[in-house]
Structure formats: C-alpha cells, structure tokens
ChimeraX commands (.cxc) that place a marker at each C-alpha (Angstrom):
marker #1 position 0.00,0.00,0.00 radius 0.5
marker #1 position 1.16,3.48,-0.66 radius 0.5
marker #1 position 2.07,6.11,2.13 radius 0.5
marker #1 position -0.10,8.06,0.15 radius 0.5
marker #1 position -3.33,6.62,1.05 radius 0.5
marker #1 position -5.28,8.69,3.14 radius 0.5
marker #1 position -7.40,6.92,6.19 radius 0.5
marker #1 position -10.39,8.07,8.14 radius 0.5
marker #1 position -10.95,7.75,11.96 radius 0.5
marker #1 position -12.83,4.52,11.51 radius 0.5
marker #1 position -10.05,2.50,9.46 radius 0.5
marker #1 position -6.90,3.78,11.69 radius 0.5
marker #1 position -9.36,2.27,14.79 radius 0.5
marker #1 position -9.69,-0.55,13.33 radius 0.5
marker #1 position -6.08,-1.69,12.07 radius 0.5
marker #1 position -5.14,-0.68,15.69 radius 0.5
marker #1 position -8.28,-2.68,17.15 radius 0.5
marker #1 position -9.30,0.48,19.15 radius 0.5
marker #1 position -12.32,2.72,19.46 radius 0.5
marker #1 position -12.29,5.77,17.24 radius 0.5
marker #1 position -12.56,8.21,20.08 radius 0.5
marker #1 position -9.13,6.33,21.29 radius 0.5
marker #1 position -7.82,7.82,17.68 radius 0.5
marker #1 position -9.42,10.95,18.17 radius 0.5
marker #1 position -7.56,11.29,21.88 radius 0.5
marker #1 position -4.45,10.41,19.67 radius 0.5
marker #1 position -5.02,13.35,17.54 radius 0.5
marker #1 position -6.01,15.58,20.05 radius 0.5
marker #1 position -2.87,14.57,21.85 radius 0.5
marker #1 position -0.61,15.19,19.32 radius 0.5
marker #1 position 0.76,11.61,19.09 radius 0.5
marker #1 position -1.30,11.14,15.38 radius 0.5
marker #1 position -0.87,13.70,12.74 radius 0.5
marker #1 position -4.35,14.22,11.11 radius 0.5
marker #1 position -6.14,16.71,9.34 radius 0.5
marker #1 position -10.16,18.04,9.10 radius 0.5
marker #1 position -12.31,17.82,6.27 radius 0.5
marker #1 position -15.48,19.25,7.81 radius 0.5
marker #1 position -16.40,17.48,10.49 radius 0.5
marker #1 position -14.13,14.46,9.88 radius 0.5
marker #1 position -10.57,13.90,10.28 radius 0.5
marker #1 position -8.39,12.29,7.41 radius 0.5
marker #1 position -5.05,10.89,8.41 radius 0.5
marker #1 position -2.38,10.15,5.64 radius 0.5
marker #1 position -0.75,6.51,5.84 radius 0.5
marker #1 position 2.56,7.65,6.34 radius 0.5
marker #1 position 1.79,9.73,9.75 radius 0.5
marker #1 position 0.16,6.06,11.05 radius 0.5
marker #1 position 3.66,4.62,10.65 radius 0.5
marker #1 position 5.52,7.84,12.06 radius 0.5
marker #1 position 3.30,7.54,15.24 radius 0.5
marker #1 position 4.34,3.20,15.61 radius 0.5
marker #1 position 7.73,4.42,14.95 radius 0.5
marker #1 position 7.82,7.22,17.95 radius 0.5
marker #1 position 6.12,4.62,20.00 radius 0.5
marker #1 position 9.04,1.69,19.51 radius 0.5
marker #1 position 11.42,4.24,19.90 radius 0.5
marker #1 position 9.87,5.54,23.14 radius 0.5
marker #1 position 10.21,1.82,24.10 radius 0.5
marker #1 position 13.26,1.35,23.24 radius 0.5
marker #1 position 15.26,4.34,25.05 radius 0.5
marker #1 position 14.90,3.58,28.63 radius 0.5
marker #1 position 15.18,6.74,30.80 radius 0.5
marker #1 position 18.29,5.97,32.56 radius 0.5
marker #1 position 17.91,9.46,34.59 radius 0.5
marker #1 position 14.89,8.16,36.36 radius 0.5
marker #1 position 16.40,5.48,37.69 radius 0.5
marker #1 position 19.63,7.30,38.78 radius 0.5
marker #1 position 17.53,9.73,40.56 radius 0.5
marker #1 position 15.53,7.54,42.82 radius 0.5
marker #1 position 18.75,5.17,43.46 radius 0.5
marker #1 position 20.35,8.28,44.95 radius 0.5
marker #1 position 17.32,8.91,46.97 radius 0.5
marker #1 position 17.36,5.48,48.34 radius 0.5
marker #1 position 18.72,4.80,52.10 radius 0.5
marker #1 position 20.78,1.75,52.06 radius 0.5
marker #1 position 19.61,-0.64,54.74 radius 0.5
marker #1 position 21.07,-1.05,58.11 radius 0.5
marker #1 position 21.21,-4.60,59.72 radius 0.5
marker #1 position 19.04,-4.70,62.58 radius 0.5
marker #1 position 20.85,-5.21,66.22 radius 0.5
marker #1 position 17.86,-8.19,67.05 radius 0.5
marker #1 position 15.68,-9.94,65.20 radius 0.5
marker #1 position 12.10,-8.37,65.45 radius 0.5
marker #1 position 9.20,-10.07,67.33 radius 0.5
marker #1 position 6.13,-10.74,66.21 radius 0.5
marker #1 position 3.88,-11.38,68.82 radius 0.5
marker #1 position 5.67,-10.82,72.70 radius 0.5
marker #1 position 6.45,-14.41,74.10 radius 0.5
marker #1 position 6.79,-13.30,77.51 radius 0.5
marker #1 position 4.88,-11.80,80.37 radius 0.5
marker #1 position 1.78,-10.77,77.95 radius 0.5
marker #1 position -1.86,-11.72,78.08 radius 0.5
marker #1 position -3.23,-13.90,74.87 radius 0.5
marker #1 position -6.42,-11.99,73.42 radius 0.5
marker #1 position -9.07,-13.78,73.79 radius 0.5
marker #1 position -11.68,-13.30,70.74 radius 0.5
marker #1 position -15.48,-14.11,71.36 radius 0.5
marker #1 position -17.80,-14.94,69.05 radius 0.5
marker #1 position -21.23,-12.91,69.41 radius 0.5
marker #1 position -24.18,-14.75,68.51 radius 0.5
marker #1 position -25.49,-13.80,65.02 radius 0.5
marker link #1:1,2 radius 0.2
marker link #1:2,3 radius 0.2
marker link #1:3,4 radius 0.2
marker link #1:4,5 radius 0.2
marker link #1:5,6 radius 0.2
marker link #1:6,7 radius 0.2
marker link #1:7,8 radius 0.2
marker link #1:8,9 radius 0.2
marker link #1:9,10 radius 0.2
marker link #1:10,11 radius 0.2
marker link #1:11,12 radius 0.2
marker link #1:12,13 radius 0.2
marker link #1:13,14 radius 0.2
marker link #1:14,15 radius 0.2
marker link #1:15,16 radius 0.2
marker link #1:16,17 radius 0.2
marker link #1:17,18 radius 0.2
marker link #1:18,19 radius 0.2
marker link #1:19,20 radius 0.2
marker link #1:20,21 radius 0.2
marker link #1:21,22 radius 0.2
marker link #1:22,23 radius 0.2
marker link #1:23,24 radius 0.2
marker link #1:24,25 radius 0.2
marker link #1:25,26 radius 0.2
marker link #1:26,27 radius 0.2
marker link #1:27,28 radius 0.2
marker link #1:28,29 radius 0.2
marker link #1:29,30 radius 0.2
marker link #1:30,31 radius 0.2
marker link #1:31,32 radius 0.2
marker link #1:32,33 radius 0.2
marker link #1:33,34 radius 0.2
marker link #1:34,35 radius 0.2
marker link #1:35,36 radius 0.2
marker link #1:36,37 radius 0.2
marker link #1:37,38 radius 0.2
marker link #1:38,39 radius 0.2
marker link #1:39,40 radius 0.2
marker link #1:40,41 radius 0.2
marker link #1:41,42 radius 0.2
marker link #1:42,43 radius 0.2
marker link #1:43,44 radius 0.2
marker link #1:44,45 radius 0.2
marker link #1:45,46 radius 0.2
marker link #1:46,47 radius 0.2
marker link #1:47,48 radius 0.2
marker link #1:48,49 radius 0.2
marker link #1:49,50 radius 0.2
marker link #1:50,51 radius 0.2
marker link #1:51,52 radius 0.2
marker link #1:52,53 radius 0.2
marker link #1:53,54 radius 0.2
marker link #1:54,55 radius 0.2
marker link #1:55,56 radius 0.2
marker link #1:56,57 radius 0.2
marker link #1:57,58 radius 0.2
marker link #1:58,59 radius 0.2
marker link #1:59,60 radius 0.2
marker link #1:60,61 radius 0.2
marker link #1:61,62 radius 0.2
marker link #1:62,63 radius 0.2
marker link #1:63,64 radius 0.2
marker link #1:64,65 radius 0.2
marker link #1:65,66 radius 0.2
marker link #1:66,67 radius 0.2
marker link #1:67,68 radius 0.2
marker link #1:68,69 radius 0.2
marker link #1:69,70 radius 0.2
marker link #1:70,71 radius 0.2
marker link #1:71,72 radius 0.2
marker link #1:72,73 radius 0.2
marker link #1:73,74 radius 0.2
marker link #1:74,75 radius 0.2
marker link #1:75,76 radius 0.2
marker link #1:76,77 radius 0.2
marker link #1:77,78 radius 0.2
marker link #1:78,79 radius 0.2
marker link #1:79,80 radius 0.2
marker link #1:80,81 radius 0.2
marker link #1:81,82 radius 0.2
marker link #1:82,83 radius 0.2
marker link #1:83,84 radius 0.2
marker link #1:84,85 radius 0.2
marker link #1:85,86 radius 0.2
marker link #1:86,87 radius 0.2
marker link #1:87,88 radius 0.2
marker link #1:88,89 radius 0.2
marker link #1:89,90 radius 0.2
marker link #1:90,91 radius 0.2
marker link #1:91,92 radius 0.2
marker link #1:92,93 radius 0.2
marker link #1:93,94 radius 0.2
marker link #1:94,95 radius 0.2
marker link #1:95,96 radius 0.2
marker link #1:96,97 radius 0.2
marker link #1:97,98 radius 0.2
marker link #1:98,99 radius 0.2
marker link #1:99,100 radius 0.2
marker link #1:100,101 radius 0.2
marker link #1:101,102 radius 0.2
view
C-alpha cells in the first residue's frame, strides 16, 4: 500500500483494534498527525507509521535518569541489632476473641 493513502478515523481504529474516540484522543494529543475535512478527520498513511515508529522508539530508550535519581534517593539498609518479634512471648496476656451470637 502506498504512504499516500489517506485513512479516516474509523479505518486507523480498526487496524489498531481500538475505538475511534481512542484515535481521536491520539489526535487531540498530538501523538497522530491528522487533518479536518469538515467534520471528519483524514489521516495520511505515512503519519500512522511515524506515530508506531515514535512509540518503539519511546520503548526502546529507557530513561536511565529516572532510575539514577531515585537510586540516589534510596537509604541503604542497616542490619538490625535483634531480630524483630512478632507477637511478645513473655509476660503478655493472649487476646481472647469471642464470638457474638449472630
């Protein structure tokens, strides 16, 4: 098919298997280049593949800052002195639950 061909709403939705007001929020967004005709958007072929190609690239390219950012933010742990304790095994009263009559 040629990048030529020009697409409406309704055939972009369903070669992605989406709702057309999902390819409307695309175009609204800015994510899927489109242009009006009246009422109705056409969108050419070739902007379709330019918005999958953004989107593997996006993939592709972690964001290595984010992750160096919160590492730096994170305390490293300490050992504890004791091991914690549950439930006290000395000295302490056992709870006793009742059951009320339904």
């Amino acid at each position: 098919m040629a990048d030529d061909d020009i697409l409406n709403v309704q055939q972009v939705a369903a070669q992605f298997s989406v709702t057309p007001q999902t390819v409307r929020s695309w175009i609204d967004g800015g994510k899927l280049k489109a242009g009006r005709v009246g009422k109705a958007y056409r969108i050419l072929r070739r902007d379709v593949y330019a918005m999958l190609e953004d989107a593997v690239a996006e993939r592709q390219t972690p964001d290595r800052d984010m992750w160096q950012d919160r590492a730096a933010q994170l305390q490293p742990m300490r050992q504890p002195s004791e091991p914690a304790e549950m439930w006290p095994t000395t000295g302490a009263k056992r709870a006793v639950l009742s059951r009320r009559p339904a």
